[in-house]
C-alpha positions in Angstrom: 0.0 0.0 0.0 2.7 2.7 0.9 4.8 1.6 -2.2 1.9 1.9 -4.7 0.9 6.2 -2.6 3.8 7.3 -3.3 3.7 7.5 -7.3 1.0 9.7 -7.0 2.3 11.9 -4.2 5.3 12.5 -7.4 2.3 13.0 -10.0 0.9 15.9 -7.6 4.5 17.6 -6.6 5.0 17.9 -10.7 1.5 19.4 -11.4 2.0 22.3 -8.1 5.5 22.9 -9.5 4.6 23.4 -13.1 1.4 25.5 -11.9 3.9 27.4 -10.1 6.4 28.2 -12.5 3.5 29.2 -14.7 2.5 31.5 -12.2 6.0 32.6 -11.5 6.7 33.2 -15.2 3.3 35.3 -16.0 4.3 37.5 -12.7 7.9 38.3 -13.6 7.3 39.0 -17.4 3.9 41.3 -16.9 2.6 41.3 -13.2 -0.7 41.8 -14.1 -1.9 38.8 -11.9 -1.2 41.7 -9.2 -3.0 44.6 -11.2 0.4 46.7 -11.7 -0.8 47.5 -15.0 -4.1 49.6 -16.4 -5.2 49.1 -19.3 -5.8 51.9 -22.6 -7.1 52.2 -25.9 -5.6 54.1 -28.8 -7.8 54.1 -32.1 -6.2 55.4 -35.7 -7.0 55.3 -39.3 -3.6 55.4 -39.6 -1.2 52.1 -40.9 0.4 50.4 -38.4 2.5 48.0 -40.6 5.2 46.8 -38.4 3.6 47.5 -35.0 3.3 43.5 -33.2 1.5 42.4 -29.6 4.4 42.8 -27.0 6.3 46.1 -28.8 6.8 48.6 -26.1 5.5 52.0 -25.2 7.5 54.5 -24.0 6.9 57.7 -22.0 9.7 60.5 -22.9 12.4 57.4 -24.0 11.4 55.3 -20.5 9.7 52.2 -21.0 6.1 52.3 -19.5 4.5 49.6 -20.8 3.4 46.8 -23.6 1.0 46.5 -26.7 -1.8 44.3 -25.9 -3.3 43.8 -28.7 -4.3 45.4 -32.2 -7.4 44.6 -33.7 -8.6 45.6 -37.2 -12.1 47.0 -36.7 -13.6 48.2 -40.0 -11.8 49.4 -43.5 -11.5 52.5 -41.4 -10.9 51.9 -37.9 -7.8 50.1 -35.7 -7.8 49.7 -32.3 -5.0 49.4 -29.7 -5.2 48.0 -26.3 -1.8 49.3 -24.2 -0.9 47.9 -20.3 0.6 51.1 -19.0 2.0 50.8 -15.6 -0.1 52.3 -12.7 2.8 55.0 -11.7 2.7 56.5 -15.4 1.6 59.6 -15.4 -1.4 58.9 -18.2 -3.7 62.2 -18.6 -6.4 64.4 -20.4 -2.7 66.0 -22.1 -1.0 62.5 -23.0 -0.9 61.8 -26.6 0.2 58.5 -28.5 2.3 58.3 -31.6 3.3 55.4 -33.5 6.7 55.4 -34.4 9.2 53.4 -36.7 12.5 53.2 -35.9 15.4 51.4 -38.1 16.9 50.5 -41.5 13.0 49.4 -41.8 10.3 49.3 -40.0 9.9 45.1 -40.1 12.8 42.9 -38.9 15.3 42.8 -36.9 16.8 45.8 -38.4 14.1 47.7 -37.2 11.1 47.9 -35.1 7.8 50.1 -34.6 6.8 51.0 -31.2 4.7 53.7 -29.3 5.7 57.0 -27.6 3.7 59.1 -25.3 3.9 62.1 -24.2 2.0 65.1 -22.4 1.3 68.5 -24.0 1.0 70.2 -20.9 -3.0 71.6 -20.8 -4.7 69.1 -18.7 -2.6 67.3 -16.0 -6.1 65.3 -14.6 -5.6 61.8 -14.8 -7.3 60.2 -17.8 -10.6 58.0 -17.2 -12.7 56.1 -19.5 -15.7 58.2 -20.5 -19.3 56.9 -20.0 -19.4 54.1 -22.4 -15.9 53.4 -23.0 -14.6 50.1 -21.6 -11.1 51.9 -21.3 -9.9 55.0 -20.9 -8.9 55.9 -24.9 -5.7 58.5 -25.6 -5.5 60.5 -29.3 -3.4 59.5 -31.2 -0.8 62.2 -33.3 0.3 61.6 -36.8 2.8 58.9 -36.8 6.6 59.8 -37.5 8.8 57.3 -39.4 12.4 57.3 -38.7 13.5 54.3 -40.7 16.2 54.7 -43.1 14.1 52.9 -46.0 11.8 56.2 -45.4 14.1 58.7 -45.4 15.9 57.2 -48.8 12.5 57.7 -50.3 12.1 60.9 -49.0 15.2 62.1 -50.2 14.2 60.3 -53.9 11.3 62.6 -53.7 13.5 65.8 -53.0 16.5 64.7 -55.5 13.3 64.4 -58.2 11.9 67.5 -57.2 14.8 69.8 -57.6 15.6 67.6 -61.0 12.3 68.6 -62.5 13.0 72.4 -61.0 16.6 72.5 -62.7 15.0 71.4 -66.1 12.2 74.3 -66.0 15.3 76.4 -65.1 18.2 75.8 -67.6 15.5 75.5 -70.7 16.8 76.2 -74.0 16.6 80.1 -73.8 18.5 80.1 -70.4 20.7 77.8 -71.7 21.6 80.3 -74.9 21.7 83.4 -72.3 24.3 81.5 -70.3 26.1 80.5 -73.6 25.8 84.2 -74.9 27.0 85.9 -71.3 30.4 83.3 -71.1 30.9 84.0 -75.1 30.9 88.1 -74.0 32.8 87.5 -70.6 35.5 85.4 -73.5 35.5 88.5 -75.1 36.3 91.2 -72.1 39.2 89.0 -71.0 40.7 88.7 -74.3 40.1 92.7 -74.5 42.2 93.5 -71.0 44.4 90.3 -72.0 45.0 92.7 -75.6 45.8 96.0 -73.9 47.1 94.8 -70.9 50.3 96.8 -71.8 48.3 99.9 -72.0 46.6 98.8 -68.8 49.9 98.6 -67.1 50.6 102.2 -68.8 47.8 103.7 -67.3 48.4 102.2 -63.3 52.2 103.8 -64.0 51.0 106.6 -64.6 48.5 107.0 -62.3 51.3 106.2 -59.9 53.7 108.8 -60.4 50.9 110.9 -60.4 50.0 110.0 -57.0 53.5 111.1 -56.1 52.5 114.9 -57.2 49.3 114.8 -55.6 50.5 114.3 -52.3 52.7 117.6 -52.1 49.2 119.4 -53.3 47.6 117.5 -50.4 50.0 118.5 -48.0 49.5 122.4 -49.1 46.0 121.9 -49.0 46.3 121.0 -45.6 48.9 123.6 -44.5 46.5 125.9 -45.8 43.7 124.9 -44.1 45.8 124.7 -40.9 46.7 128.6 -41.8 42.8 129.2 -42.2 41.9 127.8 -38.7 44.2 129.3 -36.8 44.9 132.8 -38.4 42.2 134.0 -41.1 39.3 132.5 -38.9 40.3 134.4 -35.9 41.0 137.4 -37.7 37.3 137.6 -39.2 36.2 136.6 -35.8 37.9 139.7 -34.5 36.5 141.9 -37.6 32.8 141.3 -37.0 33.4 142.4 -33.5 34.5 145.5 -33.9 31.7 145.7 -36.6 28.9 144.9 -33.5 29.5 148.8 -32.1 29.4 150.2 -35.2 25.9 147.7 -36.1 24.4 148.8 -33.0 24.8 152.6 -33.9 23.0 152.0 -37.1 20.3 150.6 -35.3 19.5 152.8 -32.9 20.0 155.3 -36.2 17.5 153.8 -37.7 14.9 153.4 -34.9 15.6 157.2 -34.4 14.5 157.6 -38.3 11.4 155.0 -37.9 10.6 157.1 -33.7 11.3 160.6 -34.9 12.1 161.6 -38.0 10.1 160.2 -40.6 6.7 160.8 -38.8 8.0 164.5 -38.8 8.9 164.3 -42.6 5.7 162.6 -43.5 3.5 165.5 -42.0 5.8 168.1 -43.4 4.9 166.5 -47.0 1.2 166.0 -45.7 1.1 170.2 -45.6 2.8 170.6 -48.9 0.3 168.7 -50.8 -2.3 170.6 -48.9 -0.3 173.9 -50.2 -0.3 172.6 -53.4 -3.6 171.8 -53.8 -4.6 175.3 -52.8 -2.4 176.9 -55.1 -3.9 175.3 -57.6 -7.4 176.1 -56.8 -5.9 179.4 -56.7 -4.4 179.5 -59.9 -7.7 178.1 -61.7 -9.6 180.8 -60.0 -7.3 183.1 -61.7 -7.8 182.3 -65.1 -11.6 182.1 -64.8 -11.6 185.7 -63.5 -7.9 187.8 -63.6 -9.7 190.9 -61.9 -9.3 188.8 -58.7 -5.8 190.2 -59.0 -7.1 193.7 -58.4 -9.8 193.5 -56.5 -9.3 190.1 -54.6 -11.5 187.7 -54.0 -14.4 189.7 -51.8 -17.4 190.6 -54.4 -17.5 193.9 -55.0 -20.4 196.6 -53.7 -22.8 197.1 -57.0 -23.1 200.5 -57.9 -25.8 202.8 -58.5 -28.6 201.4 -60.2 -27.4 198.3 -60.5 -29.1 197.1 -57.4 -32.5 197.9 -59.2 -31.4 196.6 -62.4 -30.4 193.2 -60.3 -34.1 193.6 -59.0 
């Protein structure tokens, strides 16, 4: 009896072992038999070809966390289930992006995995909304980083400014080019041709700089002799002019004060004179007796009173 228990004691030993190691393996790889790990929801139209169950998420480069799983919902819609450790600091601000990294994006030469990170206007911690099952975070345009990308990318820009070169250097610009090179032939073969005369014209030009300078130097002593004799000396003529101003002045305010108010009634009377000489005058040669007997009517004589009656 004894020798047939104990098989199955072994049997029962193996099972709790391999129960346990199951246990011990599922805790040391995700730990979410003890709930260290919420769970979120990301939903894109976007592609996420290269993107597998078990990539990691980051939060600012620092691992936070695994993809779940991805599930194709309609020809529009993918969704993303993330276990994000509790600590992370997941709010209304976070936003997911899907990025490739690599030579390519499949392989081991490259992988695809998600960053988050928080834009700073609402540091409350994200819920799920009434609804949801999880709480979901938006999702930014995905950025590629792969090298297989970036060759195409710069195929694009290579063709680009290919076709812009052509619509630049047509046949007309072309000519133009042709024409200004054939002209710019023809200028250094001109200065190449009278380069003697060139080299005439800098020898002269140099001894004449040699007779320029004594000029220069006059010119300066002169100027020196202006400053500090001639200057002064004009200085020192309009001053003794200011006395000799200042008397004309007060000349002159005496003339505007005084004098011409005097003259200008003086000539006032002789136009008055004038005018009554004239009258005088015409008077005269309407009537000369007014030289004799003046100008007081004379008495009437006799019978002349009667006769005026």
């Amino acid at each position: 009896m004894k020798g047939e228990a104990r098989p199955h004691y072994k049997h029962i030993v193996i099972v709790l072992l391999f129960v346990l190691g199951i246990f011990i393996a599922l805790w040391a790889t995700s730990g979410l038999l003890f709930n260290d790990y919420l769970v979120y929801k990301l939903s894109t139209q976007e592609s996420v070809s290269g993107l597998v169950v078990d990539a990691p998420v980051e939060y600012k480069g620092v691992e936070v966390g695994k993809v779940k799983s991805i599930k194709l919902v309609n020809s529009q819609w993918i969704d993303i289930l993330l276990n994000i450790k509790k600590d992370s600091p997941i709010t209304n601000g976070t936003v997911a992006t899907i990025t490739a990294r690599g030579l390519t994006p499949r392989g081991f030469t490259g992988f695809v995995y998600i960053t988050l990170k928080n834009d700073g206007k609402d540091l409350l911690p994200l819920v799920a909304q009434k609804g949801q099952l999880y709480p979901e975070i938006p999702v930014a345009p995905s950025t590629s980083l792969s090298l297989d990308t970036t060759l195409v990318q710069m195929g694009k820009n290579v063709q680009y400014f290919t076709e812009l070169f052509k619509n630049i250097l047509d046949g007309a610009t072309i000519n133009s080019i042709k024409e200004l090179l054939s002209d710019l032939k023809k200028v250094t073969s001109v200065l190449a041709t009278n380069n003697q005369k060139l080299n005439g014209i800098l020898i002269n030009f140099e001894k004449a700089s040699y007779h320029i300078e004594p000029f220069l130097k006059s010119g300066q002593n002169v100027m020196g002799q202006l400053s500090k004799q001639t200057l002064p000396e004009v200085h020192h003529m309009f001053s003794d002019l200011r006395p000799f101003l200042k008397s004309g002045h007060d000349m002159m305010s005496l003339l505007e004060t005084q004098t011409l108010p005097t003259t200008l009634h003086t000539f006032t009377q002789l136009d008055e004179l004038s005018r009554s000489f004239s009258d005088l005058l015409n008077e005269i040669k309407r009537d000369p007796s007014i030289l004799i007997r003046g100008t007081t009517p004379r008495l009437p004589g006799p019978g002349e009173e009667n006769a005026n009656e």
